[in-house]
N, C-alpha and C positions, 0 to 999 in steps of 0.2 A: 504494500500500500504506500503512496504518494503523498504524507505528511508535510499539509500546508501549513508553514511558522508563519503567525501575524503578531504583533505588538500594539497593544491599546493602551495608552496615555490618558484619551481624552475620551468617555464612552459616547457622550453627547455628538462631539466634534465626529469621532471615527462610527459615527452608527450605522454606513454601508458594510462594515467590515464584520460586528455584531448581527447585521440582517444576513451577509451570508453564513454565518457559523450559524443562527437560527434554522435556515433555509436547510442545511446538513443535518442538523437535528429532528426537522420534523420527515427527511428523508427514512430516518433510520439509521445515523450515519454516527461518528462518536467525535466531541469536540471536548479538549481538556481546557479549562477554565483556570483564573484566582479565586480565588476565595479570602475572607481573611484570616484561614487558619490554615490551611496547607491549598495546595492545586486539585480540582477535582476532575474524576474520568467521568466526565457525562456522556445521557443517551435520555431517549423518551423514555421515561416511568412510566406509560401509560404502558408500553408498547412491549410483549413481549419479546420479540427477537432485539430487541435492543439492550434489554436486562443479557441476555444471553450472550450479545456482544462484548459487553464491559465484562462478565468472568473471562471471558478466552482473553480480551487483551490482558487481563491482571496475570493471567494464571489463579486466579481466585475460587475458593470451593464456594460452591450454589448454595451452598446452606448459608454462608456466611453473608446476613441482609444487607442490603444499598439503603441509603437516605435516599429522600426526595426531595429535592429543594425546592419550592414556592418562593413566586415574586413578592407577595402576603402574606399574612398570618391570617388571615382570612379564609384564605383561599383554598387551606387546608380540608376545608368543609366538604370538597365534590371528593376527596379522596381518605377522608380519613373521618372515624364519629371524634367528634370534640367535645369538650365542658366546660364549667366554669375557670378551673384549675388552670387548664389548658391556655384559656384568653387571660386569667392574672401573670401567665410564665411571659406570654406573649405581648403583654402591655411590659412588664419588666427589663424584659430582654430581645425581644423581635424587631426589629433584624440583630441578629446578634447570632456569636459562636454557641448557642443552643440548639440540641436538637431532643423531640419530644415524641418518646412513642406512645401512638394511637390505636385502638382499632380500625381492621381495613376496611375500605369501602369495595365493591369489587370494579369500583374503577382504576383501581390497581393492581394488576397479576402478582400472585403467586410468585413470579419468577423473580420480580423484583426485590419482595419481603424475603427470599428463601423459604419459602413452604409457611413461612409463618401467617397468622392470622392479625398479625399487627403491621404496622407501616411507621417508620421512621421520617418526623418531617420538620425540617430546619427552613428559615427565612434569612441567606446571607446577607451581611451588610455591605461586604465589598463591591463599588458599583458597578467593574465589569461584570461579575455575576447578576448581581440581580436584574441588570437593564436586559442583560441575555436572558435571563427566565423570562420577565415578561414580554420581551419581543414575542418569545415562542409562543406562548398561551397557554401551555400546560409544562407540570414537573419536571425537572431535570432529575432522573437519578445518579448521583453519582457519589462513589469510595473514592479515596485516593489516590492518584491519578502517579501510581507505581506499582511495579511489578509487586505480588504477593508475597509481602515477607519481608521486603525491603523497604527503608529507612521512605517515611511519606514525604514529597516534593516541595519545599518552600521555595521555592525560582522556576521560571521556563528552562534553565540550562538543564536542571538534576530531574528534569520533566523528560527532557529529549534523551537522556540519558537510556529510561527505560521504554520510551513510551513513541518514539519516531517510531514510523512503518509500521505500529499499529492501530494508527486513532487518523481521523480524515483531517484532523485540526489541533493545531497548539495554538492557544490565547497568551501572551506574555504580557500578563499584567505587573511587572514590579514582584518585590519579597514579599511572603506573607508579611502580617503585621505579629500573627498572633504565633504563629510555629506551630502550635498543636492543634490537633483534630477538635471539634465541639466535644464541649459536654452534653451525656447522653443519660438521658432522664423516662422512668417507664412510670406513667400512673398509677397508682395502685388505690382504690379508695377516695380518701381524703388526704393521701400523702402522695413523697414520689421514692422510687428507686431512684440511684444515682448508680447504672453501668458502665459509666465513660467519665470519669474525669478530665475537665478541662477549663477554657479560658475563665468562666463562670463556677467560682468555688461553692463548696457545699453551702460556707459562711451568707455566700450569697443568694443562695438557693432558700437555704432558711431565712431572707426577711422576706419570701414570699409562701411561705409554705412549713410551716412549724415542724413538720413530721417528714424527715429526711433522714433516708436508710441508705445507708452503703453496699453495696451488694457485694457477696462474698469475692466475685470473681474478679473487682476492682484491686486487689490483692493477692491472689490465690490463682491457680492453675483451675482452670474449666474441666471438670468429668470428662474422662474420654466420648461418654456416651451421654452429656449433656448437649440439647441445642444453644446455642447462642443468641440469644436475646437481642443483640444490637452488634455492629462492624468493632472489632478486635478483642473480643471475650475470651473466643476458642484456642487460635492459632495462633503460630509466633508471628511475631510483628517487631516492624520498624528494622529489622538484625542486618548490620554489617557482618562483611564477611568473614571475615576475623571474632574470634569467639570475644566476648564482651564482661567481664568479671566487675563486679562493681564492690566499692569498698568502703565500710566502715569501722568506725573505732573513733578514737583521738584524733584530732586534727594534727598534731604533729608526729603521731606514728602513722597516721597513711603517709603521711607528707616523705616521712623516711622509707617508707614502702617502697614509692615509688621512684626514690633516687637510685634504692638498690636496685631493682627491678629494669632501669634506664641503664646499668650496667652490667647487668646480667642477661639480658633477654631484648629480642625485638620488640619492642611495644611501643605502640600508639596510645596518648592519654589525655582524656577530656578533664581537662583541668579547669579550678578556679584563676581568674585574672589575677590572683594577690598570691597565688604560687609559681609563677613564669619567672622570677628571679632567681627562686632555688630549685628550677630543673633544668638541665636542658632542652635546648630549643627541636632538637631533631623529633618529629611526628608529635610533636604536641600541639594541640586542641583546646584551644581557652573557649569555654563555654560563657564565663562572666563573671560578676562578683558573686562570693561565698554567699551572702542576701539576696544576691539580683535574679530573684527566680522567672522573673519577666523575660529578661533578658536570656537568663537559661533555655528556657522555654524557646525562645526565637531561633537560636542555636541549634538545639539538638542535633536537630532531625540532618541540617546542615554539616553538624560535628563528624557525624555517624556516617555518611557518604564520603564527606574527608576523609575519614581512616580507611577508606577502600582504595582510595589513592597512595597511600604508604606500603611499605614493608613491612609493615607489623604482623608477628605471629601469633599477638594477643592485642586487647585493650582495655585498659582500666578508666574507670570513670568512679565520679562521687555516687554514692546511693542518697536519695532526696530524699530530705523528710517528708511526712508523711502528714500536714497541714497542710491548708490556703491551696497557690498553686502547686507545692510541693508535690501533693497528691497528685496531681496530673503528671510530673515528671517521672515520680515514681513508677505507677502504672506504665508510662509507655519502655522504662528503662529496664523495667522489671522485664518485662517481655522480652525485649532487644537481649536481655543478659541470660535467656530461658530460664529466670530465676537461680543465677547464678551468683551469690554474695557470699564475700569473702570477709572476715572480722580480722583486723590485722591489732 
């Protein structure tokens, strides 16, 4: 396939350019997007052979569900049942990196939920995205617009990386803002699950919603023979190719861990900004300051495709604590490390 690169600056100014990636989309056809939490691999949600499309380009297993994106929070309504809950998340956070699972309407196939009876449905804020939803007139669904397994795309370069000569369109909007996938949230009652941590913390979840449960598998390994509820529950995710150890203890005995470790072994290591003086320079990865989980965040997923570029036969990185954003760093680093933590 013949992977058109376009760049959008301006969505208003360039909106010939956004009418034809629409025009590809209501074809059946796959256009990868910005978002402001990573780049997404869309296709029509409505449309079965296009769910079908986006697993073959990922290499993605079918069980594991796509969001839907809406140009609205509204608009949720032809494809998903909603509630009160639903319109307080959506006045809080819509358009924002929230995404909120629904029951499906069956204006949404199967193919797209994964056999499930629910439907994933987010309202991006970033404007190349959303002016592209509502060009189209109906959902985009789309996962992250990288190969299955591998570290999710914050740029059009680490997009083409994986994803040239399989999708009919690259959008090169700019870096994410946010680096991490939305938070991913399941109604339950009068409260929510929280299955995806991300830009929007628990903390913030609770001044809309008193009753906020963390789901086991935000922490934990998924059941062989459990389904997955929402996009990166089950399977490894985000993993450079180089096995990935993450380390805890003391701040100055990792700090010594890792000098020795820089002399003993090939390794790559996503390090704090305020320890680049006492390593060296060769395949190190400043993620940001020891506090700057914002920043971390922005990083990551960026850091984690760098060390596929080195010689390293291993890579260390900090384990996140387990607050605020923290929690979303964790979850996605926990996965990348196939829960591989080392106490030094």
């Amino acid at each position: 396939m013949n992977t058109q690169h376009i760049k959008i600056d301006d969505p208003q100014a360039q909106e010939g350019e956004l009418l034809q990636a629409a025009s590809i989309l209501r074809a059946g056809g796959l256009v990868v997007f910005p978002t402001e939490t990573v780049y997404g691999l869309g296709g029509d949600a409505t449309r079965d052979e296009a769910a079908k499309k986006i697993y073959a380009a990922k290499g993605r297993p079918s069980d594991n569900p796509l969001i839907i994106h809406v140009a609205n929070p509204a608009d949720a309504e032809r494809y998903a049942v909603t509630n009160e809950l639903y319109y307080r998340l959506a006045k809080a956070f819509m358009p924002g990196p929230l995404t909120v699972i629904l029951p499906r309407r069956d204006t949404i196939p199967l193919s797209t939920t994964g056999g499930l009876d629910s439907v994933a449905v987010r309202c991006p804020s970033h404007p190349v995205a959303h002016r592209l939803i509502a060009l189209c007139g109906f959902p985009i669904a789309a996962p992250s617009a990288n190969l299955s397994g591998k570290p999710s795309p914050t740029c059009a370069a680490h997009v083409a990386q994986d994803m040239d000569g399989r999708v009919d369109m690259i959008i090169d909007g700019g870096e994410s803002e946010i680096g991490l996938e939305s938070t991913i949230v399941k109604i339950d009652g009068d409260g929510l699950i929280l299955l995806r941590p991300g830009g929007i913390t628990c903390d913030a979840l609770s001044m809309v919603c008193a009753n906020v449960r963390v789901a086991d598998a935000v922490l934990h390994r998924l059941a062989e023979n459990e389904r997955p509820l929402s996009p990166g529950m089950k399977y490894r995710h985000y993993a450079p190719t180089a096995p990935l150890v993450l380390l805890t203890g003391k701040d100055e005995d990792v700090l010594a861990f890792l000098q020795a470790e820089q002399n003993r072994t090939r390794c790559a290591i996503l390090c704090y900004d305020e320890e680049c003086g006492a390593l060296k320079h060769e395949n190190l990865l400043p993620v940001g300051g020891r506090n700057d989980l914002q920043t971390q965040a922005r990083r990551l997923f960026h850091a984690l495709r760098d060390a596929d570029t080195t010689d390293a036969e291993i890579i260390y990185a900090h384990l996140p604590p387990m607050n605020g954003l923290g929690l979303a760093l964790y979850n996605r680093m926990i996965r990348a490390a196939a829960h591989t933590v080392r106490e030094v």
